[in-house]
N, C-alpha and C positions, 0 to 999 in steps of 0.2 A: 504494500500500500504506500501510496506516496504520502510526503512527507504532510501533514495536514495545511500548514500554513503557505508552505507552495504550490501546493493545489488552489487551494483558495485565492490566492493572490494571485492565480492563473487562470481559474476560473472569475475573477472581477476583470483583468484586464481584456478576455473576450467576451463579455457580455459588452462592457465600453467601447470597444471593437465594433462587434456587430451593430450594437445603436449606431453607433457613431458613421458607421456603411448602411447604414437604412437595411440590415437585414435581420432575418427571424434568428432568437434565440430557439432552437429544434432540440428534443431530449437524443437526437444522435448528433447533434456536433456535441453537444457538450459530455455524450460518452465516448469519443472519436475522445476529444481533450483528455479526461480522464484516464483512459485507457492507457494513452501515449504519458501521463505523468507515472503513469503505475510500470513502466517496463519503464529497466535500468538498462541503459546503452544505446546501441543503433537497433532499428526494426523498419524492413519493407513494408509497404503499405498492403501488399496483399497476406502479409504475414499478421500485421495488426488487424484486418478485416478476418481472417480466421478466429483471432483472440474473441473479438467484438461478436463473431455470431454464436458465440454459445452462451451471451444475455441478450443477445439484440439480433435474434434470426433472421426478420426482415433488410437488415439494413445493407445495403447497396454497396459496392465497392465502387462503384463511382462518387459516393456521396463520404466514404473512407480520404478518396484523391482530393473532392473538394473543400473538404474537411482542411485536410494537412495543410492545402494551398492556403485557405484562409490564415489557420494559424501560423504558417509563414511568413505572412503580412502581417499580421499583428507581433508578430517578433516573438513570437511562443515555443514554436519547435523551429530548430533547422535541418536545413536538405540539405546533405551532405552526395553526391554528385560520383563516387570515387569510379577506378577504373574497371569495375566489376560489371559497369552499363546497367545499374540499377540505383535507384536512390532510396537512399537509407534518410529514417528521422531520427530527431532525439530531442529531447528536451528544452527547452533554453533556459528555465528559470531555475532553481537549487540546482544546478550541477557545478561540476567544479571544472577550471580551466584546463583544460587538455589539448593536443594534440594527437597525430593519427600513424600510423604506420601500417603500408596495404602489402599483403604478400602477394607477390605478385607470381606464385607458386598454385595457392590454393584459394588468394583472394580474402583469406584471412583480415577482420582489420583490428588491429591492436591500439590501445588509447593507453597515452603514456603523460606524463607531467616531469619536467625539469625546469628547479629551479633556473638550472644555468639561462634556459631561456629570457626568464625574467630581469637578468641581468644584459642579455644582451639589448633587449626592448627598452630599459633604463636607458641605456649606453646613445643607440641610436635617437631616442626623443633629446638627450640631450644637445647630441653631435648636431641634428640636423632641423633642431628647435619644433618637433613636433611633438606632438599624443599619438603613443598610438591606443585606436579607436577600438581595434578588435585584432584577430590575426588568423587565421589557419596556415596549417601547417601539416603536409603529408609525405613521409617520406616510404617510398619504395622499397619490400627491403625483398628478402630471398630465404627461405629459413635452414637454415646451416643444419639441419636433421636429417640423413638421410630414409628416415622413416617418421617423418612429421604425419601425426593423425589428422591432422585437416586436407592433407590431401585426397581430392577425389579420389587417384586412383591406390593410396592404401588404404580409403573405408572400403571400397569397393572388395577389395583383395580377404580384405578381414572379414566382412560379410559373407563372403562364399565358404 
């Protein structure tokens, strides 16, 4: 369950949202919202609309898509884009600052935190008298395993 107070403070900022875009408060966006505060990490949208139909059977995977888009806009979750040709969400409000690492093996994505970075983002506002305002950051990697389990083809192998 998510956290109560970022839930909430998520759910106020799309209700202001939606008034504020002249559209209807609907009990599936705001279980679309819920849903996506409730999983921790990245989640496809047709993987959240699985989540969503076992309390909410009718509800549409197109109305899942224009869901997320909404709260994209409203700065709620982010779409993450990566090289996997799928896009992934996640949260925006109670998470903590991270960045990403995609294997580009098994498509794996890993979320990492270094300080160091924070020092280099210090460094740079200074040097070049900005803010920075937000950042991403994904780096490619390769997984040095020669029997890493997230690859396709050794679940495949282990499965038979």
């Amino acid at each position: 369950m998510p956290d109560e107070s970022t839930l909430q403070q998520a759910l106020r900022r799309f209700e202001a949202f939606l008034k504020a875009q002249k559209l209807k408060k609907t009990p599936e966006r705001m279980a679309v919202l819920e849903a996506i505060y409730a999983h921790n990490g990245h989640i496809e949208a047709a993987k959240l609309h699985e989540v969503l139909q076992e309390r909410h059977p009718g509800l549409s995977l197109a109305t899942v898509y224009n869901t997320l888009e909404l709260l994209s806009r409203a700065g709620l979750v982010l779409a993450h884009r990566f090289d996997t040709g799928k896009t992934v969400y996640e949260k925006a409000l109670g998470r903590y600052q991270h960045d990403h690492m995609l294997c580009q093996d098994c498509g794996r994505i890993v979320e990492f935190c270094d300080p160091a970075l924070q020092e280099i983002f210090s460094h740079i506002e200074e040097a070049y008298d900005f803010e920075v305002h937000h950042h991403a950051l994904l780096i490619y990697v390769r997984c040095r395993k020669s029997h890493c389990p997230h690859r396709p083809s050794v679940q495949s192998t282990q499965a038979s």
